[in-house]
mmCIF file of the N, C-alpha and C atoms, coordinates in Angstrom:
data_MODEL
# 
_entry.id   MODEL 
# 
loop_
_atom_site.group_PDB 
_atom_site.id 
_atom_site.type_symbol 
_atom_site.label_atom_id 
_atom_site.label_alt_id 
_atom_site.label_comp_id 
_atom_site.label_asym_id 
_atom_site.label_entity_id 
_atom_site.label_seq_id 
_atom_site.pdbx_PDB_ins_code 
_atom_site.Cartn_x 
_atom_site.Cartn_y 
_atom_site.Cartn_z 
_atom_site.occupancy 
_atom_site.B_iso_or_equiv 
_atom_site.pdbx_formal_charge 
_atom_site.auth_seq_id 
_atom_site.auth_comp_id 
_atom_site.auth_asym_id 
_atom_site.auth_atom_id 
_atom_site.pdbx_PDB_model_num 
ATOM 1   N N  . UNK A 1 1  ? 51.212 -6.934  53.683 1.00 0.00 ? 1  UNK A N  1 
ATOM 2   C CA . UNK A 1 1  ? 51.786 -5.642  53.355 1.00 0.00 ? 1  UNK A CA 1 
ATOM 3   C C  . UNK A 1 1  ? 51.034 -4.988  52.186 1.00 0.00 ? 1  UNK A C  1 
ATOM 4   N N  . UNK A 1 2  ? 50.698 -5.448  51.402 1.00 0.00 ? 2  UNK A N  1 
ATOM 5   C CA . UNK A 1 2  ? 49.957 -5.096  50.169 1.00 0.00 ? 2  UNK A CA 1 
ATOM 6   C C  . UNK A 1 2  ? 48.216 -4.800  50.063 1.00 0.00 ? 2  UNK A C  1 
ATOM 7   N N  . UNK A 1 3  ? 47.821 -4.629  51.215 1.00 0.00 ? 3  UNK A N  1 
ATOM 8   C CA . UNK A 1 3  ? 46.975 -4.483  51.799 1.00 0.00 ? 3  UNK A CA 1 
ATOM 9   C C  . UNK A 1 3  ? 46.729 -3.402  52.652 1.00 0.00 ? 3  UNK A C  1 
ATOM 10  N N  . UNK A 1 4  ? 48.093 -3.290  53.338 1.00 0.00 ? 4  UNK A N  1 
ATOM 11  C CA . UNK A 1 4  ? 48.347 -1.897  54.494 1.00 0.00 ? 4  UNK A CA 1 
ATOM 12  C C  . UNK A 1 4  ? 48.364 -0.313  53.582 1.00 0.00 ? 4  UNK A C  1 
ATOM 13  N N  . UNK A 1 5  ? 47.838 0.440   54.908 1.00 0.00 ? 5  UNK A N  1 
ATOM 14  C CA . UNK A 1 5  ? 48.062 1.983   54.209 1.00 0.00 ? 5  UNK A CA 1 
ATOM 15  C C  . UNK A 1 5  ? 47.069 2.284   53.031 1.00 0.00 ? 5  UNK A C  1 
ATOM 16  N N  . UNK A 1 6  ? 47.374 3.294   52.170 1.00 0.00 ? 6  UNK A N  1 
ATOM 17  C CA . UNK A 1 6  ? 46.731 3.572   51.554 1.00 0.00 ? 6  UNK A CA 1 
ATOM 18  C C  . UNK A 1 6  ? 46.807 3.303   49.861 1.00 0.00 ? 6  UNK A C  1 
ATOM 19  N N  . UNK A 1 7  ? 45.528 3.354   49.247 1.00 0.00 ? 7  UNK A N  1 
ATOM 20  C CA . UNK A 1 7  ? 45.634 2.756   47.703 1.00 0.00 ? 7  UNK A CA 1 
ATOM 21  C C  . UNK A 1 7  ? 46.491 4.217   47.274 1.00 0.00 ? 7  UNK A C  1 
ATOM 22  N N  . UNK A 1 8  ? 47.361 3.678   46.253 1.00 0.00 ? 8  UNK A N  1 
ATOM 23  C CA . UNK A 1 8  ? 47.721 5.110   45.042 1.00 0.00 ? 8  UNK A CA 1 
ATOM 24  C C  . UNK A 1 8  ? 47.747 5.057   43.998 1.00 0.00 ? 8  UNK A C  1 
ATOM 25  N N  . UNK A 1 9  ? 47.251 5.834   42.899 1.00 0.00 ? 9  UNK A N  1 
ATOM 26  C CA . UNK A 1 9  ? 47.261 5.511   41.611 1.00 0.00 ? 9  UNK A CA 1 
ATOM 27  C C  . UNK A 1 9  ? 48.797 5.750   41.040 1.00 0.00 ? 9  UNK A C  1 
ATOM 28  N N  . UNK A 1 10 ? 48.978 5.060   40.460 1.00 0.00 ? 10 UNK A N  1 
ATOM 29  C CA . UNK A 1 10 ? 50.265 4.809   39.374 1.00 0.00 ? 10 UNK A CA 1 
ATOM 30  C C  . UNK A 1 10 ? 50.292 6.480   38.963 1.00 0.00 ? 10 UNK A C  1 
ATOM 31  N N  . UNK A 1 11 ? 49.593 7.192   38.433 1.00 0.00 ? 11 UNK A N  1 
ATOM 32  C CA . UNK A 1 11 ? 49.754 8.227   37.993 1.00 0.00 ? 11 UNK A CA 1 
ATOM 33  C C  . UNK A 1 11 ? 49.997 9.116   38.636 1.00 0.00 ? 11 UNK A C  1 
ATOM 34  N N  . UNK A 1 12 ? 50.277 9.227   40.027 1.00 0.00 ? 12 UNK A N  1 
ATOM 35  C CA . UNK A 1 12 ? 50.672 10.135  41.142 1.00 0.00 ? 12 UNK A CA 1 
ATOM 36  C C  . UNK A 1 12 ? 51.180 9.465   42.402 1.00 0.00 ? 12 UNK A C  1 
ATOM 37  N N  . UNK A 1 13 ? 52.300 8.001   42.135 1.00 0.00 ? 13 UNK A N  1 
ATOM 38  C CA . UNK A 1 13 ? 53.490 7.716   42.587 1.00 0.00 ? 13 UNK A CA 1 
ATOM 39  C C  . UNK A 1 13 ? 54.535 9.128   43.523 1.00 0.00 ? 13 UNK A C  1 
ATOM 40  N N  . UNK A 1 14 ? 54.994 8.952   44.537 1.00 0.00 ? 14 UNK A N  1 
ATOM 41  C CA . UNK A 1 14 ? 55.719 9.740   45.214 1.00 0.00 ? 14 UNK A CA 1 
ATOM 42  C C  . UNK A 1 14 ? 56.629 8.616   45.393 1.00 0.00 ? 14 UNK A C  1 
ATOM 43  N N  . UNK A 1 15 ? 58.241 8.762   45.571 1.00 0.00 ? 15 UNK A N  1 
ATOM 44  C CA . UNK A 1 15 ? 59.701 8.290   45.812 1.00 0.00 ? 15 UNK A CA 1 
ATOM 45  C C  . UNK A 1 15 ? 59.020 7.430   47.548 1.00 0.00 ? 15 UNK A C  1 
ATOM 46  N N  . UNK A 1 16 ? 59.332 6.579   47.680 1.00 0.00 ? 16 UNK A N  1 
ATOM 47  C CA . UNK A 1 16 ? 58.477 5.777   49.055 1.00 0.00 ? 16 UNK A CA 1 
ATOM 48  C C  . UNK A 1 16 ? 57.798 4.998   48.523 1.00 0.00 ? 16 UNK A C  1 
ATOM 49  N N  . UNK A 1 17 ? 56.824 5.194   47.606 1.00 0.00 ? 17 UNK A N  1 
ATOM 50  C CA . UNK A 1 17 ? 55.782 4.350   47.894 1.00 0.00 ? 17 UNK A CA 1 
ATOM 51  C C  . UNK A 1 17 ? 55.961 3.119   47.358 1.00 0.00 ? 17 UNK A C  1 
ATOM 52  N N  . UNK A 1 18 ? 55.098 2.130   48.004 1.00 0.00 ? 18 UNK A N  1 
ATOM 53  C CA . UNK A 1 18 ? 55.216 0.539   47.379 1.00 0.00 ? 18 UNK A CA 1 
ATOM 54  C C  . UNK A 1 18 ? 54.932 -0.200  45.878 1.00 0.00 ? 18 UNK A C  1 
ATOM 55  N N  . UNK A 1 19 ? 55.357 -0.873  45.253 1.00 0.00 ? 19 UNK A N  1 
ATOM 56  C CA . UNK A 1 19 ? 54.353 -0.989  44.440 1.00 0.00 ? 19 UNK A CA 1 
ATOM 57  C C  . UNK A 1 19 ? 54.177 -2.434  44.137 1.00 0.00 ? 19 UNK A C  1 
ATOM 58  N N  . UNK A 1 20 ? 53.321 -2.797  43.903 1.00 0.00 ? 20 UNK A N  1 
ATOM 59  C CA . UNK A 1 20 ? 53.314 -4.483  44.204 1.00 0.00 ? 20 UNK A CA 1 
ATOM 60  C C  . UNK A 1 20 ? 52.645 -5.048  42.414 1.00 0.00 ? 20 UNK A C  1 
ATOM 61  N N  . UNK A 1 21 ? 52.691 -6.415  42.290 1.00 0.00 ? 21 UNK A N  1 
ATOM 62  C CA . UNK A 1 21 ? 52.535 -6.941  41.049 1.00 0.00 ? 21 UNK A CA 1 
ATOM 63  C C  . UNK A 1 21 ? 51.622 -8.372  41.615 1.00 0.00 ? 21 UNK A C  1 
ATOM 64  N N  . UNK A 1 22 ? 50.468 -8.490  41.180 1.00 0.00 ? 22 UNK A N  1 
ATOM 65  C CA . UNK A 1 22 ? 49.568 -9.359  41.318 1.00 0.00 ? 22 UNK A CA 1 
ATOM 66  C C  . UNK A 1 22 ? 48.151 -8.699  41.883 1.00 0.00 ? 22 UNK A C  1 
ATOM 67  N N  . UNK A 1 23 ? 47.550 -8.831  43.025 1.00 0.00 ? 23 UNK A N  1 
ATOM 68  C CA . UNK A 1 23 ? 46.664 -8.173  43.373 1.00 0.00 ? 23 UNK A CA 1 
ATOM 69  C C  . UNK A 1 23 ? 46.705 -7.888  45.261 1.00 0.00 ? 23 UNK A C  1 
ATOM 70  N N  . UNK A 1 24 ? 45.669 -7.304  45.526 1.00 0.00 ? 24 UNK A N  1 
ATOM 71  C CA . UNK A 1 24 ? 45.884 -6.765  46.951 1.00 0.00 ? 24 UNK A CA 1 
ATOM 72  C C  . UNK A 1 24 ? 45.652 -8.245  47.372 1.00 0.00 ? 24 UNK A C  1 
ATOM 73  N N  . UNK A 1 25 ? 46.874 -7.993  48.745 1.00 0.00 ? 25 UNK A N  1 
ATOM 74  C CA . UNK A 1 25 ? 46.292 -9.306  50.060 1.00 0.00 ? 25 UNK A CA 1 
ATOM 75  C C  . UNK A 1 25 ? 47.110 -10.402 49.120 1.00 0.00 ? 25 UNK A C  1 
ATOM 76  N N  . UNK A 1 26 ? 47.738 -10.758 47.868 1.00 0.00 ? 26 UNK A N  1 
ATOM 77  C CA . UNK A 1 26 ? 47.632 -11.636 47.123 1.00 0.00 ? 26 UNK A CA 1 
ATOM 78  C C  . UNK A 1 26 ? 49.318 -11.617 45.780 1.00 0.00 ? 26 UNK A C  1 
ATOM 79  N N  . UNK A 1 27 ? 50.133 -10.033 46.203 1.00 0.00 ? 27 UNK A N  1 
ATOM 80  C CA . UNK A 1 27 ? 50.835 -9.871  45.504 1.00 0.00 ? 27 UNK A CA 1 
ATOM 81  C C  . UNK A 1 27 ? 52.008 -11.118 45.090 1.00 0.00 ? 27 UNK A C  1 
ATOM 82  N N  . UNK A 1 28 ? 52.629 -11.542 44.571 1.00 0.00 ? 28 UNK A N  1 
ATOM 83  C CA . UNK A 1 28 ? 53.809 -11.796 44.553 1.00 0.00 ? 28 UNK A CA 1 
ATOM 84  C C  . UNK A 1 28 ? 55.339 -11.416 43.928 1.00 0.00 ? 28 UNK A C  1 
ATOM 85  N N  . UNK A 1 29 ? 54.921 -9.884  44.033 1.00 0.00 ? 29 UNK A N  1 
ATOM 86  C CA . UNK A 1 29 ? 56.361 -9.077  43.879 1.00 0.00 ? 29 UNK A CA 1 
ATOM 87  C C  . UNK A 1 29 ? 56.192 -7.138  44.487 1.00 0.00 ? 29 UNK A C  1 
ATOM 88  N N  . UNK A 1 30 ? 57.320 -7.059  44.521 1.00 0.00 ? 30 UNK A N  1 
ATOM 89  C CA . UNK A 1 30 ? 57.027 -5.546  45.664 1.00 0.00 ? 30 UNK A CA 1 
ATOM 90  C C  . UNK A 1 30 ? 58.292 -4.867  45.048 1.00 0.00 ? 30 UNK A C  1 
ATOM 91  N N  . UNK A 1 31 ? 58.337 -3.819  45.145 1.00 0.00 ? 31 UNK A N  1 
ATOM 92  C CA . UNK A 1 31 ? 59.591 -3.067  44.423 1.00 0.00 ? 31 UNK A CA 1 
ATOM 93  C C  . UNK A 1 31 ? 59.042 -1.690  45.451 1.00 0.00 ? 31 UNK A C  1 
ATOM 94  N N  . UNK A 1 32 ? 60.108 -0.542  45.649 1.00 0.00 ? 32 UNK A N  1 
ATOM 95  C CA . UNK A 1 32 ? 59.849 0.965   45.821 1.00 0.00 ? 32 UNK A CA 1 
ATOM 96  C C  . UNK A 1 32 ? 60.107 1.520   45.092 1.00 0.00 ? 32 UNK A C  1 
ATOM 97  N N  . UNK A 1 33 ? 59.387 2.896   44.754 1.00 0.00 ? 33 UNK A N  1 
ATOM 98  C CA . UNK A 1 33 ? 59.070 3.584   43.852 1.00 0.00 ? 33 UNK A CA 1 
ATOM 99  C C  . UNK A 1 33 ? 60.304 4.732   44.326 1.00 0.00 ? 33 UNK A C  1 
ATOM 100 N N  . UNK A 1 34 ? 61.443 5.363   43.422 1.00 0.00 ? 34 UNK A N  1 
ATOM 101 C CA . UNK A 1 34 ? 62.525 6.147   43.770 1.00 0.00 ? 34 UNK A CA 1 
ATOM 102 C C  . UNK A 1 34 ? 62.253 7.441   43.085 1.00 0.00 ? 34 UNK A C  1 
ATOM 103 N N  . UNK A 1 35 ? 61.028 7.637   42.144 1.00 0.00 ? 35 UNK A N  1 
ATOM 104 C CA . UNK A 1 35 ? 60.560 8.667   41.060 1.00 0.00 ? 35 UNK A CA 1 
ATOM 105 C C  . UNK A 1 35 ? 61.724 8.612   39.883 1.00 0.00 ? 35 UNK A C  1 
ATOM 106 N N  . UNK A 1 36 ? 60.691 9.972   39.269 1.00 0.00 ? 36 UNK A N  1 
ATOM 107 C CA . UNK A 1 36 ? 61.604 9.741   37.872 1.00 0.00 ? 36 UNK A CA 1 
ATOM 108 C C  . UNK A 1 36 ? 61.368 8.838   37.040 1.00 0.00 ? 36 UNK A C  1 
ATOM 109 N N  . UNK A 1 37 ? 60.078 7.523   37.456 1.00 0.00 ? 37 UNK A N  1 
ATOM 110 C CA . UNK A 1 37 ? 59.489 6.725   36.616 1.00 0.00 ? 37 UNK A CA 1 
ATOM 111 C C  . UNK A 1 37 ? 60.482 5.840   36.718 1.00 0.00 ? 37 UNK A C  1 
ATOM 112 N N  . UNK A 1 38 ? 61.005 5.492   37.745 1.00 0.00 ? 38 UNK A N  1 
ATOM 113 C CA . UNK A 1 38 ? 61.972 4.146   38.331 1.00 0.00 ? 38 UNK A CA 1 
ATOM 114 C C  . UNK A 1 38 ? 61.615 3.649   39.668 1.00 0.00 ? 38 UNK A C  1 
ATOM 115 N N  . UNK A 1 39 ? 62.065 2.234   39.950 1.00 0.00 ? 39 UNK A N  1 
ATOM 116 C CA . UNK A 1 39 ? 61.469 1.852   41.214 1.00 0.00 ? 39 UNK A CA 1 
ATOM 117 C C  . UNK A 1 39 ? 63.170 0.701   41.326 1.00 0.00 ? 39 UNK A C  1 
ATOM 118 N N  . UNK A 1 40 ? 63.018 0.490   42.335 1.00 0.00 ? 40 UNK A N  1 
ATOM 119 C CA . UNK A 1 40 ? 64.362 -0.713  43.104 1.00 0.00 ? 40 UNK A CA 1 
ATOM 120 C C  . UNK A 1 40 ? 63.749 -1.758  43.540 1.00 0.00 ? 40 UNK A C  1 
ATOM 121 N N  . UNK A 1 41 ? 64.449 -2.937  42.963 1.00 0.00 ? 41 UNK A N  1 
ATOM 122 C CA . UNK A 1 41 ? 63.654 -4.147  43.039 1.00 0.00 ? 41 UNK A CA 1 
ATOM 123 C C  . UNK A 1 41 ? 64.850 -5.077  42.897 1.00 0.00 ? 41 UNK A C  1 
ATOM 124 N N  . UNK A 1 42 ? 63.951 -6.264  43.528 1.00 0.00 ? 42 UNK A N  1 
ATOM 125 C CA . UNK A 1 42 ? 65.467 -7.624  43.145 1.00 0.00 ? 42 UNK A CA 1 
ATOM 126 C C  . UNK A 1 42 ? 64.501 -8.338  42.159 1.00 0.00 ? 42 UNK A C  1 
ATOM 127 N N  . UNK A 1 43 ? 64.553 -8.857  40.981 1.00 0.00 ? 43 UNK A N  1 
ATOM 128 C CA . UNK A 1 43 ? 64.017 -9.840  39.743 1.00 0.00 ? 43 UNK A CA 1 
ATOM 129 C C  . UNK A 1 43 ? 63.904 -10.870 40.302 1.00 0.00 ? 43 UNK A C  1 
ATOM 130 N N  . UNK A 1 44 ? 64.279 -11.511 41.244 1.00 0.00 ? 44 UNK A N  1 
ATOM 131 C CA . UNK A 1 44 ? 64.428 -12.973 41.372 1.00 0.00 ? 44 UNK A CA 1 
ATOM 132 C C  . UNK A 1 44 ? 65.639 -13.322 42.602 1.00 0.00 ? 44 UNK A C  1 
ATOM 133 N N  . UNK A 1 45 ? 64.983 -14.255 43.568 1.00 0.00 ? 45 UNK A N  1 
ATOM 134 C CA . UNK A 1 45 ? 65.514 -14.473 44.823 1.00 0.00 ? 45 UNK A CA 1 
ATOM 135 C C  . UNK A 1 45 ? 67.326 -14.411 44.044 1.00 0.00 ? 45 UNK A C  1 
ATOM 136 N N  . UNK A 1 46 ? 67.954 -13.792 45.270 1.00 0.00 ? 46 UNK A N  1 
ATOM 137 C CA . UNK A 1 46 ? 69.439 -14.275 44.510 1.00 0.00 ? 46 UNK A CA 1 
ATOM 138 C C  . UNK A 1 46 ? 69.970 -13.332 43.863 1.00 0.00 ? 46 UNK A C  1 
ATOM 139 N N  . UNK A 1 47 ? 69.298 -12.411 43.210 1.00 0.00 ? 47 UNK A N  1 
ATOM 140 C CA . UNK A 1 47 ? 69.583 -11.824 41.938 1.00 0.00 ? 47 UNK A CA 1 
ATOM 141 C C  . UNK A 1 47 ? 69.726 -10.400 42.774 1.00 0.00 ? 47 UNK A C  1 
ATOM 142 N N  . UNK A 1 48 ? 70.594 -9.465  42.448 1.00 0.00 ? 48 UNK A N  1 
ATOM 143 C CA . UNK A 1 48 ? 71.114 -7.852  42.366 1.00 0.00 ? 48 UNK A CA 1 
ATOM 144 C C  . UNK A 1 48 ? 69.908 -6.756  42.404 1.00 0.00 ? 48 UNK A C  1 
ATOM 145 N N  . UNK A 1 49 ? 70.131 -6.131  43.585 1.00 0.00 ? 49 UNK A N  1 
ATOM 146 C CA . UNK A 1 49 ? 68.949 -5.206  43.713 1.00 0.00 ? 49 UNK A CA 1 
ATOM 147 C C  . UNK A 1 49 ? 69.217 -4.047  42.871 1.00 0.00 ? 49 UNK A C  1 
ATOM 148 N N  . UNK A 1 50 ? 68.435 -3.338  42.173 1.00 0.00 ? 50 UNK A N  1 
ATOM 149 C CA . UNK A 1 50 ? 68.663 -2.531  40.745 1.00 0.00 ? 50 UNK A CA 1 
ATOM 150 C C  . UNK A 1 50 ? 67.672 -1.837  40.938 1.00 0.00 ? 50 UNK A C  1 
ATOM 151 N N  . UNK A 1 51 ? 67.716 -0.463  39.755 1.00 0.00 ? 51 UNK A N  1 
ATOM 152 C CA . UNK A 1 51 ? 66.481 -0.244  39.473 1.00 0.00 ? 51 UNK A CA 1 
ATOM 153 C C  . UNK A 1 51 ? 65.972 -0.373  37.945 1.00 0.00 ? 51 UNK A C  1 
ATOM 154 N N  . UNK A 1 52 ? 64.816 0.026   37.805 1.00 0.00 ? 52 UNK A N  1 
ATOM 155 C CA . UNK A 1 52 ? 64.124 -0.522  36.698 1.00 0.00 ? 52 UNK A CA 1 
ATOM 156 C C  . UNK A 1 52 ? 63.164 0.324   36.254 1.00 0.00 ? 52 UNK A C  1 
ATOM 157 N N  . UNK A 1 53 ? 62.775 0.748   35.337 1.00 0.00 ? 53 UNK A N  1 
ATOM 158 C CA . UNK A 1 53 ? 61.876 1.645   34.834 1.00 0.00 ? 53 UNK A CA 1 
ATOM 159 C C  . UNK A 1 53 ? 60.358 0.983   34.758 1.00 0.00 ? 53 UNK A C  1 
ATOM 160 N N  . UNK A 1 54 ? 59.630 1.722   35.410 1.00 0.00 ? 54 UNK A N  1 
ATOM 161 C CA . UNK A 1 54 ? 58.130 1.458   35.669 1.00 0.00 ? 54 UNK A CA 1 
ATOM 162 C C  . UNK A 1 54 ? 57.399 0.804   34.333 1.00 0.00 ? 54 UNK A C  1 
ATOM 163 N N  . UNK A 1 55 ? 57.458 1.678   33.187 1.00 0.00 ? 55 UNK A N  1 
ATOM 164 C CA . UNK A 1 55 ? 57.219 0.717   32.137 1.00 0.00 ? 55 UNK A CA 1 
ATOM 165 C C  . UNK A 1 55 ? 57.667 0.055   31.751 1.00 0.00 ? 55 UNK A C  1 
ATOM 166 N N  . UNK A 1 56 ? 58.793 -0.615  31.694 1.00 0.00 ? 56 UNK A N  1 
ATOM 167 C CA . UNK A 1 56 ? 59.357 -1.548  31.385 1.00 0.00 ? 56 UNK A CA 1 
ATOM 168 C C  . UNK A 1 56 ? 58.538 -3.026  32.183 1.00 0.00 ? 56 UNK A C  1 
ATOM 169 N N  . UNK A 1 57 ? 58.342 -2.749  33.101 1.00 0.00 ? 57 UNK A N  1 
ATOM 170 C CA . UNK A 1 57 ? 57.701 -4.167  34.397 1.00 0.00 ? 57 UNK A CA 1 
ATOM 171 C C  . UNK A 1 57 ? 56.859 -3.284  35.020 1.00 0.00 ? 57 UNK A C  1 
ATOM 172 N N  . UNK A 1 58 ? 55.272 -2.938  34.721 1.00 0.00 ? 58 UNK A N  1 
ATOM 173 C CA . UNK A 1 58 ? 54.392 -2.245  35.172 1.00 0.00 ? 58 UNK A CA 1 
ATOM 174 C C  . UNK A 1 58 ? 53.815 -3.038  36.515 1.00 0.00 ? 58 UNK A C  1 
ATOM 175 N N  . UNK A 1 59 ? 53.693 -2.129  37.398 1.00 0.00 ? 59 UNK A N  1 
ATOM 176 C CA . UNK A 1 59 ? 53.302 -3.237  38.697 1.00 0.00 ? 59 UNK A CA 1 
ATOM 177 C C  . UNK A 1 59 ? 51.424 -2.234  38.481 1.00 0.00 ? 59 UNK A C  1 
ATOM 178 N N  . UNK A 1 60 ? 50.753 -3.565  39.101 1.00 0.00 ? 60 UNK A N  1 
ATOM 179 C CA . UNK A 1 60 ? 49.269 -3.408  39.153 1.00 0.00 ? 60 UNK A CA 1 
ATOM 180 C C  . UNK A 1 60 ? 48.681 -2.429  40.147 1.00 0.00 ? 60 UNK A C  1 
ATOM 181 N N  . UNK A 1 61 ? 49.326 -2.262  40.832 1.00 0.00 ? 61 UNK A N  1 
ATOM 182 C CA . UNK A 1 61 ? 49.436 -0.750  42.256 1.00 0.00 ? 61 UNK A CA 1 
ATOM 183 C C  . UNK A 1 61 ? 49.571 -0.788  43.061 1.00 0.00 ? 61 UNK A C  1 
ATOM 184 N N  . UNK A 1 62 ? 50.116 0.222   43.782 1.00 0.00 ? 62 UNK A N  1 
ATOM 185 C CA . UNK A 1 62 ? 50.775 0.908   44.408 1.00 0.00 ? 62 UNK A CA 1 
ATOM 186 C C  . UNK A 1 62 ? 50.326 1.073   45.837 1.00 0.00 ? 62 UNK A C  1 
ATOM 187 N N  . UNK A 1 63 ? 50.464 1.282   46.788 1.00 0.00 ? 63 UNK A N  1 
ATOM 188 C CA . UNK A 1 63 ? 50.629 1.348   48.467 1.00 0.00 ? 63 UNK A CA 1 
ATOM 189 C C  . UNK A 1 63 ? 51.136 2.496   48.944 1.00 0.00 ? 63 UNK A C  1 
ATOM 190 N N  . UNK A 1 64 ? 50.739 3.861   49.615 1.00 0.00 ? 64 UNK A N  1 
ATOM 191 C CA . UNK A 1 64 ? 51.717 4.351   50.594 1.00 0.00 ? 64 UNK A CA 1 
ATOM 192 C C  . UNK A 1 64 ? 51.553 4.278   52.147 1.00 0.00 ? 64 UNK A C  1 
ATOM 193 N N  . UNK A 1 65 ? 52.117 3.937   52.713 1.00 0.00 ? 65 UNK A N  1 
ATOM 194 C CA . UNK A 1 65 ? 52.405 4.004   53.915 1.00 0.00 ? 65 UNK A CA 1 
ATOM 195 C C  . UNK A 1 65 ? 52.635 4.850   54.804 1.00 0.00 ? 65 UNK A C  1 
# 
């Protein structure tokens, strides 16, 4: 998945797009981007899907599909 579609820079994020944490082909975390400089993500198997502010947990980039 982190591989599919197209690269996007962090700095021009649209509400959809993916954003992943590690590297392409290789991520091990994925969240969507809702704008407003927030994304929805679960922290940890188990744990409450939320959202979270982009700087707070910067993901390495982004995917749209």
């Amino acid at each position: 998945l982190s591989s599919m579609g197209q690269n996007v820079s962090l700095g021009s994020l649209q509400p959809g797009d993916l954003l992943f944490w590690g590297s392409v082909g290789a991520a091990y975390h994925v969240a969507i981007y809702v704008g407003g400089g927030t994304y929805v993500h679960a922290p940890k198997p188990g744990d409450r899907v939320h959202t979270a502010s982009i700087n707070g947990y910067r993901p390495n980039f982004a995917r749209r599909l």
